[in-house]
C-alpha positions in Angstrom: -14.4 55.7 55.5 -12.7 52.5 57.1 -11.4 51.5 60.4 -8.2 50.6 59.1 -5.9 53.6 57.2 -5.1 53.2 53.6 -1.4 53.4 54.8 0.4 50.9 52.4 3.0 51.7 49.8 3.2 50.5 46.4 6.9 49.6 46.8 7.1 47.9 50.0 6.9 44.2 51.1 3.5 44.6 52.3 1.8 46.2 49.2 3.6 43.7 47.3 1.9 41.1 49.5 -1.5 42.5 49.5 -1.5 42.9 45.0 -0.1 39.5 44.9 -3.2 38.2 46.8 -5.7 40.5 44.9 -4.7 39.8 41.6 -4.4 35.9 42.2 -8.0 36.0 43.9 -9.8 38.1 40.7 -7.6 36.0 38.3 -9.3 32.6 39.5 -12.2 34.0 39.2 -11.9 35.5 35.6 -9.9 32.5 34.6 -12.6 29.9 35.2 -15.1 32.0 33.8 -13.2 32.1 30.1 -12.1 28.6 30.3 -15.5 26.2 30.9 -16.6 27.1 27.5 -13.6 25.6 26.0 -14.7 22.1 27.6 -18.4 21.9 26.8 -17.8 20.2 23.8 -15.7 17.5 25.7 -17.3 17.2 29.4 -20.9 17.0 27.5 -19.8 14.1 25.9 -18.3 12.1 28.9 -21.0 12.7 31.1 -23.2 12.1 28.3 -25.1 15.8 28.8 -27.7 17.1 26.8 -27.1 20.8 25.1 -29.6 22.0 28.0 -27.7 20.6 30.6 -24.5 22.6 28.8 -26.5 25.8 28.6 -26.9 25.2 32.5 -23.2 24.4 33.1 -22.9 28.0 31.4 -26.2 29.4 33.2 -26.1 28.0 36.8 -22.2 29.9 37.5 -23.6 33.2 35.8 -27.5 32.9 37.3 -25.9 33.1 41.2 -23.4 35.2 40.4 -25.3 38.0 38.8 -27.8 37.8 41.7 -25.4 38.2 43.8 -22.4 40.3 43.4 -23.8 43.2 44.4 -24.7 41.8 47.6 -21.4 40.8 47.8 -19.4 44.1 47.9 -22.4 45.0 50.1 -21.3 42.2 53.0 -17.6 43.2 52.6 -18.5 46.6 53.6 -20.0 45.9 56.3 -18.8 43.0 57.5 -14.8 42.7 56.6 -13.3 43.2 53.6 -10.2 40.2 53.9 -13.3 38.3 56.1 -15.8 37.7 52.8 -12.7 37.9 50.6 -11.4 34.8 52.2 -15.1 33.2 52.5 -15.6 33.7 49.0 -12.2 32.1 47.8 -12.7 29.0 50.0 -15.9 28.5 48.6 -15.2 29.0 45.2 -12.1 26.5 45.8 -14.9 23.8 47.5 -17.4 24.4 44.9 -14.1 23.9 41.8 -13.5 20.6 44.0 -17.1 19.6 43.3 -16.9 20.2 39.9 -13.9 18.6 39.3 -14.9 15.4 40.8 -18.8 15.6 39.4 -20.0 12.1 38.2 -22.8 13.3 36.0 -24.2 16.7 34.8 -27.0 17.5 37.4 -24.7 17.5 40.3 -21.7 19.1 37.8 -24.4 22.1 37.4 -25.4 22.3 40.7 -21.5 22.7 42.0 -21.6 25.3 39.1 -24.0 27.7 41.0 -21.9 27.3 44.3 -19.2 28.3 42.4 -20.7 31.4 41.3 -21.5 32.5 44.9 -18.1 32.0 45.5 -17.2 34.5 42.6 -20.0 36.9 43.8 -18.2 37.3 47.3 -14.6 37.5 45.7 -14.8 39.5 42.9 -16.3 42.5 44.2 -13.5 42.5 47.4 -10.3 42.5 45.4 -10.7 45.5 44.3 -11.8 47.0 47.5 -9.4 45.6 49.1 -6.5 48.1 47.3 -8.9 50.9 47.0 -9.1 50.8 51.4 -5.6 50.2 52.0 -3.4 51.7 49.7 -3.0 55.8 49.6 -2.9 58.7 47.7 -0.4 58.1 44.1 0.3 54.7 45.3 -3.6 53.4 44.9 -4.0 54.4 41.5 -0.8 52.5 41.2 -2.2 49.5 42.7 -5.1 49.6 40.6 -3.2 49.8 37.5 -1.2 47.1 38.2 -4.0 44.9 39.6 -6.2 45.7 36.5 -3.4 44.5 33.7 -2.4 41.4 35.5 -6.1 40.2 36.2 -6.6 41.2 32.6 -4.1 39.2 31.6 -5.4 36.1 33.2 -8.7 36.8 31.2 -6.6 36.8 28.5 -4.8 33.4 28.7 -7.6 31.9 30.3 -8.9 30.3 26.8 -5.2 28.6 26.2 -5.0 27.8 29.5 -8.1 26.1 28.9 -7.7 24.2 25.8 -4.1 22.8 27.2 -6.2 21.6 30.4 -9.0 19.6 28.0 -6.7 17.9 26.1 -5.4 16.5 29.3 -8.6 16.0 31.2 -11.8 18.5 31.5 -11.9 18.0 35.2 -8.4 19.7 35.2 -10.4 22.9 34.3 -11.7 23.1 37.5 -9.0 21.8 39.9 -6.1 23.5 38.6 -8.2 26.1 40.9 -7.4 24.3 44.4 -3.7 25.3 44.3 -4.2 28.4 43.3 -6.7 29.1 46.1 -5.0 27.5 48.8 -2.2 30.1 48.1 -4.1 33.3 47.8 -5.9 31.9 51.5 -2.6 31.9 52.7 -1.2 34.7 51.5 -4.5 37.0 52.5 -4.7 35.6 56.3 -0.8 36.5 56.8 -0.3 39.7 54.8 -3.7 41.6 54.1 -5.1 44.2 56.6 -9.1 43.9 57.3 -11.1 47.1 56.2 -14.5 48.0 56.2 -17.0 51.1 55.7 -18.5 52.2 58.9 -20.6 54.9 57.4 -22.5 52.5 55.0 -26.1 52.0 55.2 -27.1 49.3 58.1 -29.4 47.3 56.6 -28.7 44.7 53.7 -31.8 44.1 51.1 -31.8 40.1 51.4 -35.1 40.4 49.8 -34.6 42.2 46.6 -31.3 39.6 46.4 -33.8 36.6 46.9 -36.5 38.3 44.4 -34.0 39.0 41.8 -32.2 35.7 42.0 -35.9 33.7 42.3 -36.9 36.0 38.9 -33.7 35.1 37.0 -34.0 31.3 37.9 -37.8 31.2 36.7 -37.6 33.0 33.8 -34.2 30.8 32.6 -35.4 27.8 33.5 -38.3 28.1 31.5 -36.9 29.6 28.6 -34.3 26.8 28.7 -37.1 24.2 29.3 -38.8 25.4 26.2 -36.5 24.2 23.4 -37.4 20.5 24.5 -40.7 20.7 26.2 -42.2 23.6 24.1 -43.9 26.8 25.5 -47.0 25.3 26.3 -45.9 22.6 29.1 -45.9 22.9 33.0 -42.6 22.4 33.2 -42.4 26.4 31.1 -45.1 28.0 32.4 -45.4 27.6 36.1 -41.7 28.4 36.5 -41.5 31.0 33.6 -44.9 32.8 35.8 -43.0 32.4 39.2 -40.5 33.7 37.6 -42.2 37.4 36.5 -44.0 37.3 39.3 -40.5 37.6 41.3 -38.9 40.4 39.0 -42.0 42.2 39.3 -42.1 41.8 43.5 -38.4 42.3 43.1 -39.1 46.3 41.3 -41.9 46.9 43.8 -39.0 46.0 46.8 -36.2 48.4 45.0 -38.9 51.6 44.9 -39.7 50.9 48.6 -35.5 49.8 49.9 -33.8 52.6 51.9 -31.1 50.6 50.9 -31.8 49.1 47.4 -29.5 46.9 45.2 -30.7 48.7 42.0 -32.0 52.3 43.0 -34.7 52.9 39.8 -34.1 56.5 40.4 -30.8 56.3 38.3 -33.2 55.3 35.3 -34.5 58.3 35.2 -31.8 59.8 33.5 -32.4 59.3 29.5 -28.5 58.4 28.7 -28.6 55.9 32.0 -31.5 53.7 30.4 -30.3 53.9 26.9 -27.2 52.6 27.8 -28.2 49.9 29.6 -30.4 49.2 27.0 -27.8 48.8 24.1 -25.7 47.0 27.4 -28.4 44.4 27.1 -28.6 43.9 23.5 -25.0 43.3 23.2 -24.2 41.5 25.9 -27.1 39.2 25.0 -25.1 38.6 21.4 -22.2 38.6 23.8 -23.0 35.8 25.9 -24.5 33.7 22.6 -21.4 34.3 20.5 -18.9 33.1 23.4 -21.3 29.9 24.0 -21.5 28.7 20.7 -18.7 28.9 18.6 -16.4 26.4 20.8 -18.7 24.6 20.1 -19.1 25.2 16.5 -15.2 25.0 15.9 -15.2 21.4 18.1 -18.1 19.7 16.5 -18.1 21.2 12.9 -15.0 22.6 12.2 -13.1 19.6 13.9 -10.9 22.1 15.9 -8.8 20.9 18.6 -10.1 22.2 22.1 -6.6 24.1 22.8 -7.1 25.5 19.0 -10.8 26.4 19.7 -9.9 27.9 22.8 -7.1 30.3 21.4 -9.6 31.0 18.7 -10.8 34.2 20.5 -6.9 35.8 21.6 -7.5 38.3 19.1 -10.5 40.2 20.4 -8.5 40.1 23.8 -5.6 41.5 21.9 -7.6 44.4 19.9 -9.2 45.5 22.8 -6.3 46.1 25.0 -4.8 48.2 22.3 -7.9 49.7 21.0 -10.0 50.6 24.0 -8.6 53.5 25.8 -8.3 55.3 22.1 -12.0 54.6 21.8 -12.6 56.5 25.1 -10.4 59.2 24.3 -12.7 59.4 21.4 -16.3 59.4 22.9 -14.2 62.1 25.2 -13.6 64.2 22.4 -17.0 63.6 20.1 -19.5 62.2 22.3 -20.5 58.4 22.6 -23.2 58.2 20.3 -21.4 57.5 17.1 -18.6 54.6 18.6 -22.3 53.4 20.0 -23.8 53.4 17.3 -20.7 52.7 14.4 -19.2 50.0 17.2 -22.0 47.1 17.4 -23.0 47.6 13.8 -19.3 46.6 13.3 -19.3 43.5 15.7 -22.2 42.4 13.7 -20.3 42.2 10.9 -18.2 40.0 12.7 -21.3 38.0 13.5 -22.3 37.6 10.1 -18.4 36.6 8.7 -19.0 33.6 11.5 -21.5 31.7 8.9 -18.3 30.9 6.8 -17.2 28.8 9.8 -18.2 25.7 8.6 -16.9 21.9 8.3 -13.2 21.7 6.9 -13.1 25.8 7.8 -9.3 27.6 8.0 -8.8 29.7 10.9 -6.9 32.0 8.9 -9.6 32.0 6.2 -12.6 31.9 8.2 -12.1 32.5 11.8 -10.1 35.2 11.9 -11.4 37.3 9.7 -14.8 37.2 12.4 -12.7 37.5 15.5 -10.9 40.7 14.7 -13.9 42.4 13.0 -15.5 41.4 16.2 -12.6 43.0 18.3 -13.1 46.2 16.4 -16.1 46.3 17.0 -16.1 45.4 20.4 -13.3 48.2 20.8 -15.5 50.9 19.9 -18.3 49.9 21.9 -17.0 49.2 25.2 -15.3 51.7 26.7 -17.6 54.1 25.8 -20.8 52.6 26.9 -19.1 51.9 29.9 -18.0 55.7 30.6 -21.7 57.0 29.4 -22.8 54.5 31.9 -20.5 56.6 34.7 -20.8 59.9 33.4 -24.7 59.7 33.6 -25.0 59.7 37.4 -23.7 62.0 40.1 -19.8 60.9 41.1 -21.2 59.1 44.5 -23.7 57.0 42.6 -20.8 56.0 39.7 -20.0 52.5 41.8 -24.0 52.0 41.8 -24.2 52.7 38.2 -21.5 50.7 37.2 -22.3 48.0 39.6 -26.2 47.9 37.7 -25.0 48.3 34.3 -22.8 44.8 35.0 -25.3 43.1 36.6 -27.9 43.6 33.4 -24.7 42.8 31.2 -24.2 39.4 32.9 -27.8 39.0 33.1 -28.7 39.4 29.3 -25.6 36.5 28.6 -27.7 34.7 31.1 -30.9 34.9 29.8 -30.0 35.2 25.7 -27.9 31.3 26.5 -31.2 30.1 27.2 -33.5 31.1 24.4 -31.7 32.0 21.3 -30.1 28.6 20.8 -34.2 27.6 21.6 -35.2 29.9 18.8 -32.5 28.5 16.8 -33.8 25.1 16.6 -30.8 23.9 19.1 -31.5 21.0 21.4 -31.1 17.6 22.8 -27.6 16.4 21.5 -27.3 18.5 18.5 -24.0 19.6 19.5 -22.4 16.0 18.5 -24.1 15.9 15.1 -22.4 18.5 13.1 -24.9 18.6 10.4 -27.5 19.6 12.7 -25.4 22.4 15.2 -24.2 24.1 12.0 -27.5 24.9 10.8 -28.5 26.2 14.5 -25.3 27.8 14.8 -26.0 30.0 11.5 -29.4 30.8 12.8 -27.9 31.9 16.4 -25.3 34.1 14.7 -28.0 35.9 13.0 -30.2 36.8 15.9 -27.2 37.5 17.4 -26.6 40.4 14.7 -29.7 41.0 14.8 -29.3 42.5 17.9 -26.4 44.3 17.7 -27.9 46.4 14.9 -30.8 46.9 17.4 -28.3 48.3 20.0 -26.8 50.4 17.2 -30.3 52.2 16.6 -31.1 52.7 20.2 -27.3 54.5 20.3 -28.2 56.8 17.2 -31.8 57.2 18.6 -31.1 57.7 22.4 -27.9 59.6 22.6 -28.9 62.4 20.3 -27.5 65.6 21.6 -25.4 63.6 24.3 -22.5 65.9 25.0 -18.9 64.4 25.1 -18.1 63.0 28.7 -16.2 65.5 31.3 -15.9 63.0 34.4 -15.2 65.1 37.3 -11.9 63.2 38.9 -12.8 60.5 41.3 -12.4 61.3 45.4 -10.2 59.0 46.6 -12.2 57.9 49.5 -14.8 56.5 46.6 -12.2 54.6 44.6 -14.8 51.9 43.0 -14.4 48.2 43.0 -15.6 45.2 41.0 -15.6 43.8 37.7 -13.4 44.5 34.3 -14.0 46.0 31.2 -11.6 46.1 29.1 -10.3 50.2 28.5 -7.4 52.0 30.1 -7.6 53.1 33.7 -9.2 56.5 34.6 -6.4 56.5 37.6 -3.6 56.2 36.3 -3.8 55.5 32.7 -3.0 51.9 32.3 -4.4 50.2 29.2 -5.8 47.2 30.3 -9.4 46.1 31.6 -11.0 49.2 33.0 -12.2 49.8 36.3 -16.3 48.3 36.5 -17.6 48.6 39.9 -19.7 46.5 41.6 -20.0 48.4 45.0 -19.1 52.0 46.0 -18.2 53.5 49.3 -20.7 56.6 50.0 -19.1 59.7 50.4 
C-alpha cells in the first residue's frame, strides 16, 4: 500500500522519465562496484598502499553497505521513496568526490565506506520506485527493462574501468559526479514520491548498529592478522568486540517486532542450506574477483583495460545461460545444478593457476573465465529461486533481502582472511614472484570451497521438490539487488529480480 497510485504507463513521457532515472541511479551504483577492482593494481601504487589497505578499499564500500541495505529499503518505506533515493545518490556522488580527490589510502578508504552508505540507500529504492508507481502489465514491463539495462552497466562496468585507469584512477570515481547530478535532476522533476503506510513503525537501529559493529570487528581483525599475526591486540580486542556484537546482534533479531533478519525463516531446512552454499560461494566469489586483476596486472603484465575485460565472458554466459538453468531446477529440482554448478566453477578456479607470468588470454584466461561462467550459470539462478521458493510469498523480499546480505557479507569477510591464509601481505602485490605464489594458494581455497558448497547441495537438498512459485501479488512486487537470471515478471533474460525489502501484504 502507498499514498501515491501506481498510475504510470510504460509508454508515456512520464514512465519514460521515471526508468531513465532508475536505471541511471542502480547503474552508478553497480558500475562502481565492478570497476574499483580494475584500479587496485594502479591506485595502490600511487598512493603507495599496502595490500591491506587494498583489501580495505574493497572491504570498507562492501562492510557499510551490507550493514546497511536493508535498512535502507526499510527508510524508503517509511519515509519517501524519491526522498532517500535522492539522499542516497547525493551522497554516493559526495562520497565518489572524496575518493576521487583522496591524497593517501586512509582517507581514500574512509570515503569508500561513505560511499557504500550511499549505495545502501540507493540501491534498494530503484527498484521500489517502479514496483509503487507503475501498474498492472506495464510494471513488469518496467522491471524488465530496468533489469537489462542496469545489467548491462554491470556488464561494461570492467571496460569502462580499464579505459578510465589508463587515463587516470581517480577518473574511476568522478566519472560518477555527472552521472549523479543528472539522475538528481531528473528524479526531483519527473519521479512521484511513494511510500508504504502499512509497514511496521518502528526501525531496528540496533540490530543495524550490532550487525555493522560485528562485521567491522571481525574484518578488521582478520585483516589485521596477515601482518600483525593472531596473537596481537590489534586482532584480538577488535576480532572479540567483534563476536561479541554478532552475538548481541542474534539475541536483538529473536527479541525485534520488527527485525532486519527474522531467524524464524531459518527454520526451514532448504532456507539454511541455501544460504549456506550462498556463503561458500560467494566467499570464492568475492576472493576470485579481488585477486586476479591483480594477478593479470602484476604477473601476467596485462594492461588494466585488458585485465578489466578479462571477466566479459562470465557476464556473457550468464545472461544466456541463467534463465535455462532455472527452467531447469523448475523442472528437476535445485539440488543437482547446486551441486553439478559450483563443482564446475571450481574447475574454473583450478584452470586459474595456469595464469602465470607471460600467460595468453586465449590460452590461459579464457579457458578459467568461461568454465567459471558455466558454472556460475548453473548455480545462480537456482539458489536464488530455492532461496524464494523456501518461504511464504510475503516473506520472499525478506528472504531474498537476507540471502544478499550474507552473499555480500561472505565477499566481505573471505577478502580479509584467505589472501591472510595465503601468505598475502604488505606489498606483495608489486613483486610478482611473491603474489603468484599467494595467488595459487587463494585460488585453491577458493575451490576448496566451492566443492564444500557442492556437498552441502547434494547433502541438504535431498528430496527438495522442483520449485512451483505461486505468481507474485502485485502489491508485493520486490525490490533490490541483481542476480543474474531471467525475470519471473515478464520473462526478460537479464539480472534477476534480488530483493532487498518487501512491502507486507
Amino acid at each position: 500500500m502507498t499514498d501515491t497510485s501506481a498510475s504510470l504507463r510504460i509508454g508515456t513521457p512520464a514512465g519514460r522519465w521515471v526508468l531513465l532515472a532508475t536505471i541511471g541511479g542502480s547503474g552508478l551504483a553497480m558500475l562502481d562496484a565492478t570497476v574499483v577492482n580494475v584500479a587496485l593494481a594502479r591506485l595502490g601504487r600511487d598512493l603507495g598502499a599496502g595490500f591491506r589497505d587494498l583489501q580495505w578499499i574493497v572491504n570498507a564500500y562492501t562492510l557499510t553497505l551490507a550493514s546497511l541495505i536493508l535498512l535502507g529499503g526499510a527508510l524508503g518505506d517509511r519515509f519517501g521513496r524519491r526522498r532517500i533515493f535522492v539522499v542516497g545518490v547525493v551522497w554516493f556522488a559526495a562520497a565518489s568526490l572524496l575518493c576521487g580527490v583522496a591524497p593517501s589510502a586512509e582517507l581514500l578508504v574512509a570515503a569508500r565506506a561513505l560511499q557504500g552508505i550511499g549505495g545502501a540507500l540507493l540501491t534498494p529504492g530503484s527498484l521500489a520506485i517502479i514496483s509503487a508507481s507503475f501498474e498492472g502489465g506495464d510494471r513488469a514491463r518496467a522491471i524488465g527493462a530496468w533489469s537489462g539495462l542496469a545489467g548491462l552497466a554491470g556488464a561494461v562496468g570492467p571496460f569502462v574501468g580499464g579505459w578510465l585507469v589508463e587515463l587516470d584512477w581517480r577518473a574511476v570515481f568522478l566519472v560518477n559526479l555527472p552521472v549523479a547530478a543528472f539522475v538528481i535532476a531528473v528524479t526531483l522533476r519527473h519521479v512521484p514520491e511513494t511510500r508504504d503506510t502499512d509497514g511496521p513503525p518502528g526501525l531496528d537501529v540496533t540490530g543495524t548498529v550490532l550487525a555493522a559493529a560485528g562485521l567491522g570487528g571481525v574484518t578488521y581483525a582478520l585483516t589485521t592478522a596477515g601482518e600483525d599475526g593472531l596473537g596481537g591486540p590489534a586482532v584480538v580486542a577488535p576480532g572479540l568486540a567483534g563476536v561479541a556484537a554478532l552475538i548481541g546482534f542474534v539475541l536483538v533479531e529473536r527479541r525485534s517486532p520488527h527485525p532486519l533478519v527474522p531467524l524464524r525463516l531459518f527454520a526451514d531446512r532448504r532456507f539454511s542450506a541455501t544460504n549456506v552454499v550462498t556463503l561458500l560461494v560467494y566467499s570464492a566469489l568475492g576472493v576470485f574477483f579481488f585477486l586476479l586483476v591483480l594477478q593479470l596486472q602484476t604477473v601476467s603484465g596485462f594492461s588494466p583495460l585488458l585485465a578489466g575485460t578479462a571477466m566479459l565472458p562470465v557476464t556473457a554466459l550468464m545472461l544466456l545461460l541463467s534463465a535455462r538453468a532455472g527452467a531447469l531446477a523448475e523442472r528437476i529440482g535445485p539440488r543437482l545444478p547446486m551441486t553439478v554448478g559450483p563443482l564446475v566453477a571450481a574447475a574454473g578456479f583450478l584452470l586459474t593457476l595456469r595464469i602465470g607470468a607471460g600467460a595468453s588470454y586465449l590460452r590461459d584466461v579464457l579457458p578459467a573465465v568461461v568454465v567459471l561462467g558455466l558454472g556460475l550459470s548453473l548455480t545462480v539462478a537456482p539458489l536464488t529461486a530455492t532461496v524464494l521458493g523456501s518461504v511464504a510469498q510475503r516473506h520472499a523480499g525478506t528472504a531474498s533481502g537476507v540471502n544478499n546480505a550474507i552473499a555480500r557479507s561472505a565477499g566481505l569477510l573471505a577478502v580479509a582472511v584467505i589472501p591472510v591464509a595465503a601468505g598475502i601481505s604488505g606489498d606483495d602485490y608489486t613483486d610478482a614472484a611473491a603474489f603468484d605464489t599467494g595467488f595459487g594458494t587463494a585460488m585453491t581455497i577458493s575451490a576448496v570451497l566451492l566443492v564444500l558448497g557442492a556437498a552441502v547441495s547434494a547433502v541438504a537438498l535431498r528430496g527438495t521438490a522442483p520449485a512451483r512459485p505461486e505468481p507474485p501479488r502485485p502489491e508485493s512486487v520486490p525490490v533490490g539487488e541483481l542476480r543474474l537470471q531471467r525475470c519471473p515478471h515478464c520473462g526478460v533474460t537479464g539480472p534477476q529480480l534480488h530483493p532487498d525489502e518487501h512491502s507486507p501484504v
